[in-house]
Backbone as CSV, one residue per row, in Angstrom:
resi,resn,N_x,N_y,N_z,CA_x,CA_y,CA_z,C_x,C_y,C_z
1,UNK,0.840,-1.211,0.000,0.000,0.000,0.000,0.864,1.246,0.000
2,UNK,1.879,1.246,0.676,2.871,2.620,0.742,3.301,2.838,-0.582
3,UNK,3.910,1.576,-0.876,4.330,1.709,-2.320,3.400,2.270,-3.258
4,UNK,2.466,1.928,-3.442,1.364,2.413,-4.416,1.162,4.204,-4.229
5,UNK,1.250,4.294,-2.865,0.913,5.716,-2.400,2.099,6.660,-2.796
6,UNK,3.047,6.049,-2.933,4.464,6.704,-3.636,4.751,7.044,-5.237
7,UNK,4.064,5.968,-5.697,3.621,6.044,-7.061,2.679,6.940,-7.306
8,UNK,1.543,7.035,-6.924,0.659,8.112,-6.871,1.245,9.981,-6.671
9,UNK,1.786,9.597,-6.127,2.781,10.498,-5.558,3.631,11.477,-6.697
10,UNK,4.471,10.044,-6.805,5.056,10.673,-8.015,4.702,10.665,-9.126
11,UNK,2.895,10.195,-9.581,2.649,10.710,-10.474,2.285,12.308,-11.057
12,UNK,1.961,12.142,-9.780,1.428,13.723,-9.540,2.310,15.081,-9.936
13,UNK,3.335,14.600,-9.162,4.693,15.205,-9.626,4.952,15.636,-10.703
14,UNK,4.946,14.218,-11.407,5.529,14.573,-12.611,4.196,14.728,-13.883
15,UNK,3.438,15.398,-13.619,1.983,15.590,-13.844,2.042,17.244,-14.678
16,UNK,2.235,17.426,-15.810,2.102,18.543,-16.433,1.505,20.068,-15.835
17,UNK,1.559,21.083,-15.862,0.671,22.003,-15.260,-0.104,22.037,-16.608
18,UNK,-1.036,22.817,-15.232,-2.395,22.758,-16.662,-2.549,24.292,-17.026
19,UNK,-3.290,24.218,-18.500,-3.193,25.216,-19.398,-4.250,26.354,-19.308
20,UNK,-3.477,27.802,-18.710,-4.802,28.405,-18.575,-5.086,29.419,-20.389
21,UNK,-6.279,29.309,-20.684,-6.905,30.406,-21.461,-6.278,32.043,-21.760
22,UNK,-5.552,32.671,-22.668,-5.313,33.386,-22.666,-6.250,34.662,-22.759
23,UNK,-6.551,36.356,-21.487,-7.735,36.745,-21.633,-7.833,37.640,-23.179
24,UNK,-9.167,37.430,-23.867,-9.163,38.404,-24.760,-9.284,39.369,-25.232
25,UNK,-8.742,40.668,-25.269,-8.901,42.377,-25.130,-10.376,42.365,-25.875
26,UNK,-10.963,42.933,-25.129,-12.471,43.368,-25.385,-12.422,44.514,-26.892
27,UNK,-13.435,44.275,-27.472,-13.414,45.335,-28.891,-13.998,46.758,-28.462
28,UNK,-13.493,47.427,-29.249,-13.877,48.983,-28.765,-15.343,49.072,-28.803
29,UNK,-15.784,49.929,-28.156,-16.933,50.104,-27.971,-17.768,50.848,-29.462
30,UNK,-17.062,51.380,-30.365,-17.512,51.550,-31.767,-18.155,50.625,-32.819
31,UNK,-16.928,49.217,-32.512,-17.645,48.218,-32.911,-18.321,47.364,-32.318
32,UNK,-18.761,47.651,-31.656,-19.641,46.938,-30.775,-20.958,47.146,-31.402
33,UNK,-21.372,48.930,-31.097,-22.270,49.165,-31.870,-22.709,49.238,-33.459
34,UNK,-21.210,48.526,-34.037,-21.687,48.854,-35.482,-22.334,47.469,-35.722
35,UNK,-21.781,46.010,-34.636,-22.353,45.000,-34.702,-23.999,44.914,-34.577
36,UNK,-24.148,45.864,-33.908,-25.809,45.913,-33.073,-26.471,46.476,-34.116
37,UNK,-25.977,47.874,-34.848,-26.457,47.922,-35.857,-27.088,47.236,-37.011
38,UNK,-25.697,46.293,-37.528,-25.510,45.417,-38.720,-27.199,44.040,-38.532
39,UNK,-27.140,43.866,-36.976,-28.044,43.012,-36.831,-29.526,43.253,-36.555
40,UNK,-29.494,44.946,-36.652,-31.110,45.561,-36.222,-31.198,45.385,-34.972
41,UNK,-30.476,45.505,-33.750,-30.716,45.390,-32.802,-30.723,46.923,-32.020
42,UNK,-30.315,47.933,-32.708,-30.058,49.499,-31.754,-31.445,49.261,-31.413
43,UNK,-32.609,49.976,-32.882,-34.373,49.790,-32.329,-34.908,48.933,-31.283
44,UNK,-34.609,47.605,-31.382,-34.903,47.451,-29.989,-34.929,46.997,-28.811
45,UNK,-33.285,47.572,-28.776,-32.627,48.450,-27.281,-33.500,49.432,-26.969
46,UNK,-33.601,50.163,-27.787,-34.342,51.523,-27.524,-35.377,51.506,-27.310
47,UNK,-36.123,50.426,-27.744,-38.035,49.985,-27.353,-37.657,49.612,-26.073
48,UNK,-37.180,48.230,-25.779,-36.893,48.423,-24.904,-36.888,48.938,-23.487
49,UNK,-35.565,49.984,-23.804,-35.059,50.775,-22.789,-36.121,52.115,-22.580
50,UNK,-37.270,52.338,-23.489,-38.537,52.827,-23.387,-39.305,52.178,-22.985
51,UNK,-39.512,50.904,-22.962,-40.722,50.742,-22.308,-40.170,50.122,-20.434
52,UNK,-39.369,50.268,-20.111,-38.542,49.727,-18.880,-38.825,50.937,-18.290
53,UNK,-38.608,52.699,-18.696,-38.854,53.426,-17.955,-40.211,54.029,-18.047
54,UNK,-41.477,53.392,-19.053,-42.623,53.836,-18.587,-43.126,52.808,-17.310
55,UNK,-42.570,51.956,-17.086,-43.022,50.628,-16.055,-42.516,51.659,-14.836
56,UNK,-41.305,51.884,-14.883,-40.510,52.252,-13.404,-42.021,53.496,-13.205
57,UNK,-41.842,54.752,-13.969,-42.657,55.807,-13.974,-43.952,55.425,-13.514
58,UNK,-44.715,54.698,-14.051,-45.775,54.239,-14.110,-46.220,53.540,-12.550
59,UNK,-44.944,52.699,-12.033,-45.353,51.772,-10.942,-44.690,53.243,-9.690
60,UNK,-43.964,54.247,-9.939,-43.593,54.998,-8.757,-45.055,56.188,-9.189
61,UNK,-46.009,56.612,-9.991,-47.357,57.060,-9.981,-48.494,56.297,-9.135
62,UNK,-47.898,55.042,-9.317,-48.935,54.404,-8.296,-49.107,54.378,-7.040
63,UNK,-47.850,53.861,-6.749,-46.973,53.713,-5.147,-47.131,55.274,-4.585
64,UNK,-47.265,56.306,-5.414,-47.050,57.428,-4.481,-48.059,57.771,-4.053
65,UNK,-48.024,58.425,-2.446,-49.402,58.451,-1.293,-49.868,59.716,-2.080
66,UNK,-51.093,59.824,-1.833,-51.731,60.887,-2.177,-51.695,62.287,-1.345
67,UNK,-51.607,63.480,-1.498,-51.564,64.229,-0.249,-52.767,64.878,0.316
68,UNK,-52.221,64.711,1.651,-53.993,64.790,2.619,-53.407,65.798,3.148
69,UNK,-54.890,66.576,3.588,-55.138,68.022,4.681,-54.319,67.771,6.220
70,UNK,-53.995,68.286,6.496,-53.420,68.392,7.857,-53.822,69.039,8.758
71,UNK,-54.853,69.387,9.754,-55.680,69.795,10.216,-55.594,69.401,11.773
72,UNK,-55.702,70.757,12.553,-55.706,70.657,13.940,-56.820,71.162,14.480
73,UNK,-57.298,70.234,16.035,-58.227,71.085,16.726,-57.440,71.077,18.141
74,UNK,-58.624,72.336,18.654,-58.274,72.890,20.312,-59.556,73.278,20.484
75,UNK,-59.710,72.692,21.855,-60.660,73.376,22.446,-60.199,74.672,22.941
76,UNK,-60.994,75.565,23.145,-60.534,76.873,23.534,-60.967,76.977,24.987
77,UNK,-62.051,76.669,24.944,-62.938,76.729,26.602,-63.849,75.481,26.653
78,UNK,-64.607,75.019,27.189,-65.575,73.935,27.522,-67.164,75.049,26.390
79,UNK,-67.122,73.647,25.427,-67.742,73.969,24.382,-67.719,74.692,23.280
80,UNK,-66.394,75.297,22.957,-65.921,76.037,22.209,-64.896,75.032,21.617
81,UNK,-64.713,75.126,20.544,-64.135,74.057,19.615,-62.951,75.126,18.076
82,UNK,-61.904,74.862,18.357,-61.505,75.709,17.127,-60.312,74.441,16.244
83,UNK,-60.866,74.596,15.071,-60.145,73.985,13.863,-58.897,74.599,13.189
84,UNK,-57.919,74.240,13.321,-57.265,75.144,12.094,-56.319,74.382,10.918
85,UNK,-55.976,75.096,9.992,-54.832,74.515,9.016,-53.244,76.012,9.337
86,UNK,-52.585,74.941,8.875,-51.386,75.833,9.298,-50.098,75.368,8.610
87,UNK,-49.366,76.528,8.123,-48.576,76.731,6.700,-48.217,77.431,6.997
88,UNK,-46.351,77.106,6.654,-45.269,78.155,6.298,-44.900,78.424,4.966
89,UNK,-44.844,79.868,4.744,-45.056,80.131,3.358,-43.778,81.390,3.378
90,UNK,-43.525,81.420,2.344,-42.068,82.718,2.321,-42.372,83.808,1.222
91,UNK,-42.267,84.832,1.724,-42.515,86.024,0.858,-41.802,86.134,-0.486
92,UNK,-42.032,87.598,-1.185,-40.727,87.631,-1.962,-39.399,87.834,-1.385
93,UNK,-39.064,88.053,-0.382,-37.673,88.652,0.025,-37.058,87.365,0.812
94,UNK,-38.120,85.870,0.478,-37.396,84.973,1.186,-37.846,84.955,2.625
95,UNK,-38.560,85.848,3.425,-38.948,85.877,4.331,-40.262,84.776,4.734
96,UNK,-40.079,83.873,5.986,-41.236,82.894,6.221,-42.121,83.560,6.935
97,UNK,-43.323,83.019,6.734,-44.183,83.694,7.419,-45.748,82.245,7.403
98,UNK,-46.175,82.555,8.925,-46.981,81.534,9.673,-48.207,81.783,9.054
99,UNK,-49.350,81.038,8.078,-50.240,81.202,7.575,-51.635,80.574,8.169
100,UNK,-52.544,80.720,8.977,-53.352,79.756,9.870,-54.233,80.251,9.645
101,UNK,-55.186,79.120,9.066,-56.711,79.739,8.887,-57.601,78.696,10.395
102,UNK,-58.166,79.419,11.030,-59.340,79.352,11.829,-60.791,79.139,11.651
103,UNK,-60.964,77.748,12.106,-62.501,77.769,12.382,-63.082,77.464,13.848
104,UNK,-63.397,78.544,14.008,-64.452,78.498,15.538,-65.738,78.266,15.321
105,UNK,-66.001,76.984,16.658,-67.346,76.315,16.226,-67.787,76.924,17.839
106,UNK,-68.662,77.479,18.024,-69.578,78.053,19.343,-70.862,77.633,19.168
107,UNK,-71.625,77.349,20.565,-73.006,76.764,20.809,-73.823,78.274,20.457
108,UNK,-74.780,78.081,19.678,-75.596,79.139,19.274,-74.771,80.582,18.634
109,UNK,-74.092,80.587,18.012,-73.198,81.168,17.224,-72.622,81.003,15.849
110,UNK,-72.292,81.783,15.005,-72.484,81.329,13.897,-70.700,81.470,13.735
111,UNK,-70.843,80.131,12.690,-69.292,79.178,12.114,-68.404,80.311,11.532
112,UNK,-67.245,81.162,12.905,-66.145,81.852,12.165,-64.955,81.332,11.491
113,UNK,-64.772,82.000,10.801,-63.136,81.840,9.943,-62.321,82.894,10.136
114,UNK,-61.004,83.013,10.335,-60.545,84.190,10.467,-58.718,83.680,10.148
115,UNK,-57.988,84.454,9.293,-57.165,83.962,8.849,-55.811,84.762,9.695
116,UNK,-55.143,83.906,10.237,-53.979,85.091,10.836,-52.592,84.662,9.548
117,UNK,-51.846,85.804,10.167,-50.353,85.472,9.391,-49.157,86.620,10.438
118,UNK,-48.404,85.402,10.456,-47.205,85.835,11.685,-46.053,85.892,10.925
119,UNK,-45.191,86.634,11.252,-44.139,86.939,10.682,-42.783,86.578,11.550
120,UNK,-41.683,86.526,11.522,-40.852,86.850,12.322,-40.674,88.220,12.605
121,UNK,-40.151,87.795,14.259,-40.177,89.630,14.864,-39.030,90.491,14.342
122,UNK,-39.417,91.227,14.252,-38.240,92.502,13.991,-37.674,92.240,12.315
123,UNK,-38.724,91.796,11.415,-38.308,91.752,10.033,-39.159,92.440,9.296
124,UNK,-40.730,92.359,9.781,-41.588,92.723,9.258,-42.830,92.993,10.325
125,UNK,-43.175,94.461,9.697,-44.078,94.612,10.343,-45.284,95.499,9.711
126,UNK,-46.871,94.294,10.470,-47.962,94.783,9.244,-48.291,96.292,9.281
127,UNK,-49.449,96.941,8.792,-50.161,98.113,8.773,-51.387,97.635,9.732
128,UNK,-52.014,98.557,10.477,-52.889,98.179,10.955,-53.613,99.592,10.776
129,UNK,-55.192,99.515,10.993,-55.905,98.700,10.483,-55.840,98.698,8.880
130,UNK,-55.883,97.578,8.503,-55.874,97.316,6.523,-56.106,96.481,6.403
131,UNK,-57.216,96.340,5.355,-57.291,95.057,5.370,-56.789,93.827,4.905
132,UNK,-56.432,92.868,4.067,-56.173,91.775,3.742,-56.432,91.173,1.903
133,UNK,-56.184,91.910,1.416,-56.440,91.554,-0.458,-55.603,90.744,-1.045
134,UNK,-56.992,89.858,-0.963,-57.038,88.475,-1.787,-57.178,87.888,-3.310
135,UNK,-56.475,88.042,-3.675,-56.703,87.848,-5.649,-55.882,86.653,-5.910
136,UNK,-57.569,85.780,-7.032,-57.809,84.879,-7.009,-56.853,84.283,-8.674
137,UNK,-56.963,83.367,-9.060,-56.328,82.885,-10.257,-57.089,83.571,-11.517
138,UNK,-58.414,83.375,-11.328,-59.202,83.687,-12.350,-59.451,85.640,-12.243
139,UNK,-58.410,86.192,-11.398,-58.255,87.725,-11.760,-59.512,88.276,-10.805
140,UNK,-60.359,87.721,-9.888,-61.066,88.103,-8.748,-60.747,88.683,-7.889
141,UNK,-60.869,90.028,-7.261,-59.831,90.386,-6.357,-60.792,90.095,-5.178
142,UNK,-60.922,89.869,-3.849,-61.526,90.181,-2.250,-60.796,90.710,-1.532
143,UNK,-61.148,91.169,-0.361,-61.030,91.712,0.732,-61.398,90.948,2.166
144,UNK,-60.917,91.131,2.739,-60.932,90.758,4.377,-60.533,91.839,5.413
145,UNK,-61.685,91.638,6.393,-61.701,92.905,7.211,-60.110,92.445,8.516
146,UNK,-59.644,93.995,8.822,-58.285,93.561,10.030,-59.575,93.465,11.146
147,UNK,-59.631,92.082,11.794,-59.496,91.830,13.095,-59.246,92.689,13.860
148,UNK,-57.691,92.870,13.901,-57.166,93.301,15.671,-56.886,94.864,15.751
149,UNK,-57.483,95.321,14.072,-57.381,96.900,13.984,-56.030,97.128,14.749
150,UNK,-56.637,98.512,15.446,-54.852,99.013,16.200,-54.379,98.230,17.325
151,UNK,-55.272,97.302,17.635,-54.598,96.277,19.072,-53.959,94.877,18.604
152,UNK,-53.311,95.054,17.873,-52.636,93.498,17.322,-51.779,93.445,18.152
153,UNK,-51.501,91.622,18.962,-50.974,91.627,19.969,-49.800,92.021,19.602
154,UNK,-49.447,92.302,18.456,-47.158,91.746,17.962,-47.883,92.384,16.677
155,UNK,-46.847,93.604,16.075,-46.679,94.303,15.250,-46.591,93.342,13.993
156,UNK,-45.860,92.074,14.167,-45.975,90.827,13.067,-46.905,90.088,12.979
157,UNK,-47.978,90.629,13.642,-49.011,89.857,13.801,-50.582,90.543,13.123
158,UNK,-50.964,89.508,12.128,-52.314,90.340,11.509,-53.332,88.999,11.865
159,UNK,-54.910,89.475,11.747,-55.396,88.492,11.700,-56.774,89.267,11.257
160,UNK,-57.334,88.404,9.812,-58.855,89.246,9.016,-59.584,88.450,9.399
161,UNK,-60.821,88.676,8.818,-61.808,87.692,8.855,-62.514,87.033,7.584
162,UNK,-62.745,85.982,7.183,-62.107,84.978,6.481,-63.637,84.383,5.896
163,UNK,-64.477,84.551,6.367,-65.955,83.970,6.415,-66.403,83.929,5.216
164,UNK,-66.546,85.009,4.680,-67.321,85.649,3.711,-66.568,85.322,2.621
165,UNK,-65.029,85.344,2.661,-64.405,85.043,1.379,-64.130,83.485,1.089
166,UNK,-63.933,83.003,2.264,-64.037,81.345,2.102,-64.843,81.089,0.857
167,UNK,-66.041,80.986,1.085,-66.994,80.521,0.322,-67.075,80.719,-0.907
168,UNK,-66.314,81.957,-1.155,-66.229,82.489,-2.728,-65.109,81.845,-3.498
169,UNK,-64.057,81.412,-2.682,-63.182,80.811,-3.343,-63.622,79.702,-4.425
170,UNK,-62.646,79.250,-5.052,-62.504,78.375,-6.448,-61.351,77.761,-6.455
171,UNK,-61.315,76.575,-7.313,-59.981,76.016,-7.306,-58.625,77.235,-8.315
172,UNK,-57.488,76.672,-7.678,-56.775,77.319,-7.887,-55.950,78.392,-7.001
173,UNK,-54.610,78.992,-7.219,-53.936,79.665,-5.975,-54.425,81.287,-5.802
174,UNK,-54.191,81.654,-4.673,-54.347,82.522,-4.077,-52.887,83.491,-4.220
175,UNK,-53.206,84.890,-4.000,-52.179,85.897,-3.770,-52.410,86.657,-2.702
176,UNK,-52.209,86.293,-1.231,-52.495,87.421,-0.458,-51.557,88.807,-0.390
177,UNK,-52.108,90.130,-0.166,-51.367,91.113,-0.300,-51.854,92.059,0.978
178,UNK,-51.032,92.741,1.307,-51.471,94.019,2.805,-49.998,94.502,3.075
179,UNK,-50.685,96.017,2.660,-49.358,97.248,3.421,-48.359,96.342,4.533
180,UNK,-47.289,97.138,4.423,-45.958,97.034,5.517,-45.988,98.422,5.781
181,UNK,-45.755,98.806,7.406,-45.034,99.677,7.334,-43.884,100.435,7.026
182,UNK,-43.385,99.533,6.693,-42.179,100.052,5.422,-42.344,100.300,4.139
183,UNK,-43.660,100.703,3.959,-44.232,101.447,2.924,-43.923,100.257,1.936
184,UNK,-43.906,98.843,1.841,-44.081,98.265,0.915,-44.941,97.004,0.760
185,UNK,-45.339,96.348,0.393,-46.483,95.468,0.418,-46.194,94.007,0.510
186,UNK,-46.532,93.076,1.834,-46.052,91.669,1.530,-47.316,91.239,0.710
187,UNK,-46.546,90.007,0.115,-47.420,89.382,-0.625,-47.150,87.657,-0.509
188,UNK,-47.848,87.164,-0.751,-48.124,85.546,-0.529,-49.154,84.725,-1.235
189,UNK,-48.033,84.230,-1.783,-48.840,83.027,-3.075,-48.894,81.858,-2.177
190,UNK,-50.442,81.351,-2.590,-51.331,80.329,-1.598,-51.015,79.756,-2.622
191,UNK,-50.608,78.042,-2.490,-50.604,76.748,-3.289,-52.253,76.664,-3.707
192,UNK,-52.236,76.232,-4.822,-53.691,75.590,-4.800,-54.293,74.070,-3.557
193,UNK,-53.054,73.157,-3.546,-53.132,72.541,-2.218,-53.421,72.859,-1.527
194,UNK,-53.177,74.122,-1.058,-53.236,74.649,0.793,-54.774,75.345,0.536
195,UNK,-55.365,75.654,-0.590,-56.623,76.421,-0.823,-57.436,75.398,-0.627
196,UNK,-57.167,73.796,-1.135,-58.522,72.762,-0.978,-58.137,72.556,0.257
197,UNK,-57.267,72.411,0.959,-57.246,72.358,2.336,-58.561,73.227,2.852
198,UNK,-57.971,74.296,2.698,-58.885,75.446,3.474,-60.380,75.206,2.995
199,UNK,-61.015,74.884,2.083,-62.144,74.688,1.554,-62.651,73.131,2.021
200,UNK,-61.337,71.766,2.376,-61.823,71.218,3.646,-62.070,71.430,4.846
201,UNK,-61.807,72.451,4.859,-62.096,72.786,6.274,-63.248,73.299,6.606
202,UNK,-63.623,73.763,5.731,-65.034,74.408,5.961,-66.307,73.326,5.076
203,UNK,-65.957,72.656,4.714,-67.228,71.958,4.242,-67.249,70.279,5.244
204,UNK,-65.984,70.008,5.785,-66.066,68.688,6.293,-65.981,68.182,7.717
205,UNK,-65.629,69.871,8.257,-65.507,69.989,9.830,-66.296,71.028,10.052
């Protein structure tokens, strides 16, 4: 048995190495495509590689959530109930500013709206009393009366009343506009989003 295992042994030994494959330089990428050509294959790559990204497109239209209202309540007092929506929105100068529309629900009282907008302090500051002009997509202009006239708690602080123009609204964005005392006028483009918001709010709460 040893013996045999020695033989084995030295067959092995004396056992050729084995032959590897030499690698083959890949063809330029010119002819590559003149091959794809020659065989009618560019067209359809290109069908294809068109219809691969109406699938992707198509299946990320589906998958994507729809966007919903965001909507808060507070009680204010025992039986007093207030709704609001609430949005940061930035002027022209880049400036943000707090956009909150209000609905107060009171026992034997009728359903207010009243829209405030806060600013940061010491950047801007509103006119008081003025009111609030609202112009619509379709070239409608409204008005909203100032609330807090000359007692606004914070000089950045306005708040109209909202009732009357709610209802008139339509789809499509909004431009709110009202004096600065810096003799110049902020202004604020409402998303059409944030407008059906506000128009949920008043028909579903």
């Amino acid at each position: 048995m040893l013996y045999r295992t020695q033989q084995l042994d030295q067959l092995d030994t004396n056992k050729p190495p084995a032959k590897t494959l030499p690698l083959l330089p890949l063809p330029p990428l010119s002819e590559l495509v003149a091959n794809f050509r020659r065989k009618g294959l560019v067209p359809r790559l290109l069908l294809l590689s068109g219809l691969v990204l109406v699938l992707l497109l198509g299946q990320l239209a589906f998958t994507q959530e729809p966007a919903t209202a965001v909507l808060r309540q507070h009680q204010d007092e025992p039986g007093v109930m207030r709704y609001h929506s609430q949005q940061s929105l930035l002027d022209a100068s880049g400036n943000a500013w707090q956009v909150v529309l209000f609905k107060q629900i009171t026992p034997g009282q009728p359903i207010r709206f009243n829209l405030r907008l806060v600013g940061f302090p010491g950047i801007a500051e509103l006119t008081h009393p003025q009111p609030l002009e609202i112009s619509t997509a379709s070239g409608q202009v409204l008005t909203a009366a100032d609330v807090f006239g000359e007692e606004s708690p914070a000089p950045n602080v306005g708040q109209y009343n909202f009732t009357e123009v709610l209802s008139k609204l339509q789809k499509g964005f909004l431009t709110l506009s009202v004096p600065l005392k810096s003799q110049e006028t902020l202004c604020l483009k409402i998303p059409e989003s944030l407008v059906t918001e506000w128009q949920w709010l008043e028909t579903e709460l």
